[in-house]
N, C-alpha and C positions, 0 to 999 in steps of 0.2 A: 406361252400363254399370255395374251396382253390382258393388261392389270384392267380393273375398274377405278373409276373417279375415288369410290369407299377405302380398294384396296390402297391406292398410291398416297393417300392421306392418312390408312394405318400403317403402310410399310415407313413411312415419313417419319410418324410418331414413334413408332418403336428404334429404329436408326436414333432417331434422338434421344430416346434414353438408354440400350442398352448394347449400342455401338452398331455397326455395319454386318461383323460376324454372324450374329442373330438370327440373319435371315439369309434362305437356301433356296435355288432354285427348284420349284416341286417338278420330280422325277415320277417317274411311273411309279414306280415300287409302292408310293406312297398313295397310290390310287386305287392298287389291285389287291383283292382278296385272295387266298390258295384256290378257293375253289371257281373262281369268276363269274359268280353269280350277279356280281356288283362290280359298274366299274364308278369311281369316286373321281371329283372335281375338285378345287382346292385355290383360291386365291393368292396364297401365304403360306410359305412352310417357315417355323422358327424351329431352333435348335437350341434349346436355352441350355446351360450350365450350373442354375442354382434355383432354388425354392422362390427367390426373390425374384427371378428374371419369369420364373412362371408366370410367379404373381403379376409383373407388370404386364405381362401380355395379357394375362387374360383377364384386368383390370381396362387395358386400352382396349381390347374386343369388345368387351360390356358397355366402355363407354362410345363407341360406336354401332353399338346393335351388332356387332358380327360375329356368326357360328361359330364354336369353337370345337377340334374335332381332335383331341389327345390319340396318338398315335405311341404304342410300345413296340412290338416286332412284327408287328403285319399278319402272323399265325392266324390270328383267332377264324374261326370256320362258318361264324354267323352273318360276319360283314358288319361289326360293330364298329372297326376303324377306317370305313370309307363311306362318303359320304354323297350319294351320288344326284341328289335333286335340291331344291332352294336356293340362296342365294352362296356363292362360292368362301367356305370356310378358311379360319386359320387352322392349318394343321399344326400342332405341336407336340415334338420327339422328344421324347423323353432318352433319346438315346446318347447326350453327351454326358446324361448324370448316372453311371455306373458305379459308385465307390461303394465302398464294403466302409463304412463308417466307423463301424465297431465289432466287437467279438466279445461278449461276455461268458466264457464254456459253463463257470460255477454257476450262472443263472440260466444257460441253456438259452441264451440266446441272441441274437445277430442282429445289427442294425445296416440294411443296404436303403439304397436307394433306387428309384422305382426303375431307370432304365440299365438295372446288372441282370444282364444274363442270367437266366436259370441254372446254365450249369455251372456260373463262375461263383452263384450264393451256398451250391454244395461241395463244392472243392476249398469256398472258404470253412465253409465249415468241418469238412474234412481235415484239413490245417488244425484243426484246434481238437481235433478227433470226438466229430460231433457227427450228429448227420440232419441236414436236411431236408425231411424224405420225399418231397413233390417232384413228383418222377413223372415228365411225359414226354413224348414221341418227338416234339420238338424244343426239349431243353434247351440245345445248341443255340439257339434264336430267340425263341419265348426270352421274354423280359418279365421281372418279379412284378411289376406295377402292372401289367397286363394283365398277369396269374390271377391278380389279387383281383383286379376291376370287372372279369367275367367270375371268380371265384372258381378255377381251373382243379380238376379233378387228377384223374391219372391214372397210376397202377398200383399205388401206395391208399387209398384210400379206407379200403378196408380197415387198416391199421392205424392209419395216425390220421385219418380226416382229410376235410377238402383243404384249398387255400385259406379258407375263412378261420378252420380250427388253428391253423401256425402263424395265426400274425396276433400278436399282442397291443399292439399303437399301430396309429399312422399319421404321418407328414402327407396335408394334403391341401391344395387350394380351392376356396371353395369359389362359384360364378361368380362373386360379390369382387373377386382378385385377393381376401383376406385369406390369411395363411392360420390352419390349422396347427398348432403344434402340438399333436396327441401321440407322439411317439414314446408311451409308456412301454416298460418292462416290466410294469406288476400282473401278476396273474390275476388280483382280486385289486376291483376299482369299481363299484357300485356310487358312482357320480351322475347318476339320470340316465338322458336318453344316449346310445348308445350308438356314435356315429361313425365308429368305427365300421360296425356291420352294415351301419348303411350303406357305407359307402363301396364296403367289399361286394362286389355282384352287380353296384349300378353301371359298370360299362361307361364311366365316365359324365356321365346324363346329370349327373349332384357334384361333381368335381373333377379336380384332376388327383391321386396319388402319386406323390415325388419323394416320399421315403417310407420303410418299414421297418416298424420290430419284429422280428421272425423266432417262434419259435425252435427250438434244437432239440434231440433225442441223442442220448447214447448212441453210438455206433451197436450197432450187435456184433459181436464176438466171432461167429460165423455162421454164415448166407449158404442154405441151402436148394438145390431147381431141382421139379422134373415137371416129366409130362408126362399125362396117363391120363387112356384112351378110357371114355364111359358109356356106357351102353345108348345115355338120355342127359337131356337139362336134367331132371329128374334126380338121376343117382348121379349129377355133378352135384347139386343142393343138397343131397344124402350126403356124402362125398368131404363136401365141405363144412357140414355138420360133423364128422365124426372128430374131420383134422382139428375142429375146434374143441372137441373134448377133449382129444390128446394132445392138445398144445398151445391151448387159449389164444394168449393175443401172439404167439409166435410165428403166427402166420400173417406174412406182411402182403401176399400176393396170391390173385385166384382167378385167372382170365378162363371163359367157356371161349372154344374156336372151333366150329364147323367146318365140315369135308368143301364145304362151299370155296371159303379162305386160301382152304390148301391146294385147291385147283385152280386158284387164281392166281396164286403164287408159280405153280409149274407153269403155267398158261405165260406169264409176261415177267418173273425174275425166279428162271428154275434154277439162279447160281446159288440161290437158298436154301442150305441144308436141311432138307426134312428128315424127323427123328423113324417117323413108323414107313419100312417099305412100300404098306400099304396104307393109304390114308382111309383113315377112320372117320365116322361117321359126322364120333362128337370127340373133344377131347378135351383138359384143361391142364393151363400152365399153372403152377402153385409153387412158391417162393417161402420159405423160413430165412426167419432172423434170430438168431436163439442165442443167450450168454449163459455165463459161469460153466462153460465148458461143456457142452452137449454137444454131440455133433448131427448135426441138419442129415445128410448123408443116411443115418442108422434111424434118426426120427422119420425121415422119409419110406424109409424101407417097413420100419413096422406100420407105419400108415396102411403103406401099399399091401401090406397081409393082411391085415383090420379090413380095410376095402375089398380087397378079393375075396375073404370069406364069406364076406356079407353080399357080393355076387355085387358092384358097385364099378368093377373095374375090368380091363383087359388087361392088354399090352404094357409098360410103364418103360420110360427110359430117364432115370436119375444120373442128374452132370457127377461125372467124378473128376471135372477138374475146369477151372475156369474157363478156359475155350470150350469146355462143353456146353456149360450155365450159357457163354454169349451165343452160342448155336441155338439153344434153344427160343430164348429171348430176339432171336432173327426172327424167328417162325412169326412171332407174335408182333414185335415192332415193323415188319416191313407188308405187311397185309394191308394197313391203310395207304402205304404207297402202291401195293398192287388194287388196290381199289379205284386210285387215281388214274391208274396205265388204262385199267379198262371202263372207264369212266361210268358213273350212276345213274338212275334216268331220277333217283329219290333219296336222299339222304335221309337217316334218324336218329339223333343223338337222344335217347329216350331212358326213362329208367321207371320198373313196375314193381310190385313188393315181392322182394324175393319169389316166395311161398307158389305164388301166380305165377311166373317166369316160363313153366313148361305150358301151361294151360295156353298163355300167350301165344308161346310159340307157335305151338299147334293150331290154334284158332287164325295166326297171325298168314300161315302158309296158304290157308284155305282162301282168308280173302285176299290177297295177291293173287293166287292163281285165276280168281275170280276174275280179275284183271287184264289178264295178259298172261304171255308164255313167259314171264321174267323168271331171274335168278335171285333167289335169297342169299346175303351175306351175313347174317348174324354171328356176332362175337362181342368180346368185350369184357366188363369188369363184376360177372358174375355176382362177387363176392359182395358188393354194393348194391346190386341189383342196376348196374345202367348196363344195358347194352346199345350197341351199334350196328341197328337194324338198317341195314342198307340194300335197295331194290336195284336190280345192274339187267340190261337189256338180255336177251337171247345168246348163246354163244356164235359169234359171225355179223352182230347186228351192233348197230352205233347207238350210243345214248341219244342222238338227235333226232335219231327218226321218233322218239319218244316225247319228245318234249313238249307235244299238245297233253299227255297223260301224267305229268308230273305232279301237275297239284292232284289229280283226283288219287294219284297211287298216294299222296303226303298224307291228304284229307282221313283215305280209310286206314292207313296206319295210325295215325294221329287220333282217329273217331274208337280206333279198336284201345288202344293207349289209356283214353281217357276213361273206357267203357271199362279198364282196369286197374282204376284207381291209381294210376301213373302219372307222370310228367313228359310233357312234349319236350323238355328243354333240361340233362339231366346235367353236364358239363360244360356244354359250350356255349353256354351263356342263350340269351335271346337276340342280340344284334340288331339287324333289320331284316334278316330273312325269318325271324319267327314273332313278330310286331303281332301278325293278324293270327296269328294262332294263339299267342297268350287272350286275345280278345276273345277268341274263340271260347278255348277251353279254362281259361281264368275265371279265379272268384271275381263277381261283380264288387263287393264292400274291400277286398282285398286291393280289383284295382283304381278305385276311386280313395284308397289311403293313396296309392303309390302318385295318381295326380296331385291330390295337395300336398305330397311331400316335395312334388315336382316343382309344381308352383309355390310353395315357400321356399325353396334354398334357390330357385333359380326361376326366379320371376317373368324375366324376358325369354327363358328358351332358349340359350345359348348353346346350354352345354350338350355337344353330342346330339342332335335337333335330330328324330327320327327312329334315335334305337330307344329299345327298351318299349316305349310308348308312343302311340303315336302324335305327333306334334300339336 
């Protein structure tokens, strides 16, 4: 990529102060989203190694007018880390500052910094025999400072909250190039306005995060799976009402999964152990975490008789041994990769109030089909209320021959959504594939706060120039 006159006189100044190393030749990876709805440009990739060398970058970006466009592990599903129109940004990785800083278990809590791995901030914490419960599909990859900047969901949610609820401080640079250092460990700090939260969920658009304090939970004692087949969403939210009387917060996990899921699974990865011979309608996976000695296993069991009495349930198949638990936990984790094989003509990352969930659904099949002869994928984190309403062409037909119908299949999903007191955006953030739909369906005084918060911490537009808001 040849430089611009702007870029070779910021690559110049940065070389001058924080050496040659600094800066990377930009590769693809750093352009492309998973789902390639965006492809991103880039002047500048730096690879900084401290809070301070952030700062100096994105001090000299500001002092030259240049985009700045904070990159964690490329995951995110909205297109909030690529940047694909304007003038060509500095990209900055957060991925040489990985350290686990600290471990404090008696406060329950963890100090990493923004580009460690997902799963290296729960193995740290497992080390101290704690647990860090933000659990999602690409731990392996996902970077903490990404989690935090879309405010990342998962399968833990139900129980211990988003990213937002596990972070106590954060180390973060704000467009000015001035370093926050609010990496408190107190639970209780009533010091004003609260920019910690701000800054969780803005996608980078008000700063960068380059470090966190994380909360910790006990480990639970023993984890118990299954999966049982339910007639409906319906008597899944009966279902999960009950396991909640018998077992309050001990239920850490509560995915709803459609017959849709599971023939999509046989269809392109049948190496996938499916539990029921016959696939079921509806089903849902449900997780215990349970201490002082109960065993998950005989809690599951009386559930599943509590349930079938009450005519709530079929079939059930409870893991009796850790290779079963990860069999199960296939079913569910590899669905969104079978989702990719056969690729979407509409993606939804959506969440409605429980209660409405069925009503949804049902109203949701009628205007799809209204549509088109598509397929409904819905599944997801029940238990929260977000599902992953996802439209996929005809069986034998290609997502492309679709792709003059994308927005309008998005539009009425998104119009039915809104029409039930829902959200267009319930986990993966806004990005820049859902810019005009917060416009859409957003409070008006809601998003004229979020411009003057735009326009006082980041004056010129720097940061992240396109997501979240439009420029």
């Amino acid at each position: 990529m040849t430089l611009t006159p702007a870029d070779e006189t910021l690559a110049r100044l940065i070389r001058a102060d924080l050496g040659d190393d600094i800066l990377r030749p930009v590769t693809e990876r750093y352009l492309e989203e998973p789902r390639r709805r965006f492809a991103g440009h880039a002047g500048l990739l730096a690879l900084p190694r401290t809070v301070d060398e952030v700062s100096t970058l994105v001090r000299l970006a500001a002092d030259k007018r240049v985009p700045v466009v904070p990159y964690g592990g490329g995951t995110g599903l909205v297109g909030g880390q690529v940047m694909p129109d304007g003038p060509a940004p500095l990209v900055i990785s957060l991925e040489r500052m990985t350290a686990i800083r600290a471990v404090y278990p008696t406060e329950n809590t963890l100090i990493a910094e923004a580009g460690a791995i997902l799963a290296d901030v729960q193995a740290a914490a497992e080390e101290a025999n704690r647990l860090f419960p933000l659990a999602l599909a690409a731990q392996g990859s996902c970077r903490i400072g990404g989690n935090l900047a879309t405010n990342a969901g998962g399968v833990n949610v139900l129980r211990y909250g988003n990213a937002r609820d596990l972070c106590l401080g954060l180390e973060a640079v704000l467009p000015s190039g001035e370093i926050w250092h609010g990496l408190s460990r107190l639970r209780k700090d009533n010091t004003g306005y609260d920019l910690r939260n701000l800054l969780i969920g803005a996608e980078g658009t008000l700063g960068i995060i380059t470090a966190a304090s994380l909360k910790l939970h006990p480990r639970p004692e023993a984890v118990g799976t299954a999966m049982l087949q339910v007639a409906s969403p319906q008597a899944a939210i009966d279902l999960l009402s009950l396991a909640h009387d018998q077992l309050g917060d001990g239920v850490s996990t509560f995915e709803l999964i459609h017959k849709q899921g599971l023939q999509f699974l046989t269809e392109v990865l049948p190496d996938v152990r499916q539990p029921f011979a016959t696939q079921p309608k509806w089903c849902v996976l449900i997780e215990l975490g349970l201490f002082a000695g109960h065993a998950p296993a005989d809690a599951l069991e009386t559930l599943y008789i509590a349930a079938d009495k009450a005519g709530l349930v079929g079939d059930a198949v409870i893991a009796q041994s850790e290779a079963q638990r990860m069999d199960l936990w296939a079913v569910r984790e590899r669905i969104p990769e079978a989702n990719r094989l056969i690729g979407s003509v509409s993606s939804h990352d959506i969440s409605v109030p429980i209660s409405r969930i069925p009503e949804f659904i049902q109203h949701g099949a009628k205007v799809v089909a209204g549509l088109g002869p598509f397929r409904i994928n819905c599944f997801g984190h029940l238990g929260d209320g977000n599902l992953h309403y996802n439209v996929f062409p005809p069986l034998g037909r290609n997502r492309s021959e679709f792709d003059n119908e994308r927005q309008a299949v998005k539009h009425a999903v998104h119009d039915l959504v809104d029409a039930f007191d829902g959200s267009v955006s319930a986990e993966h953030g806004v990005g820049r594939l859902k810019v005009e739909d917060i416009e859409r369906y957003g409070d008006a005084t809601k998003l004229s706060a979020m411009r003057a918060i735009k326009a006082a911490l980041d004056p010129q537009g720097i940061m992240n120039p396109g997501a979240v808001l439009k420029p």
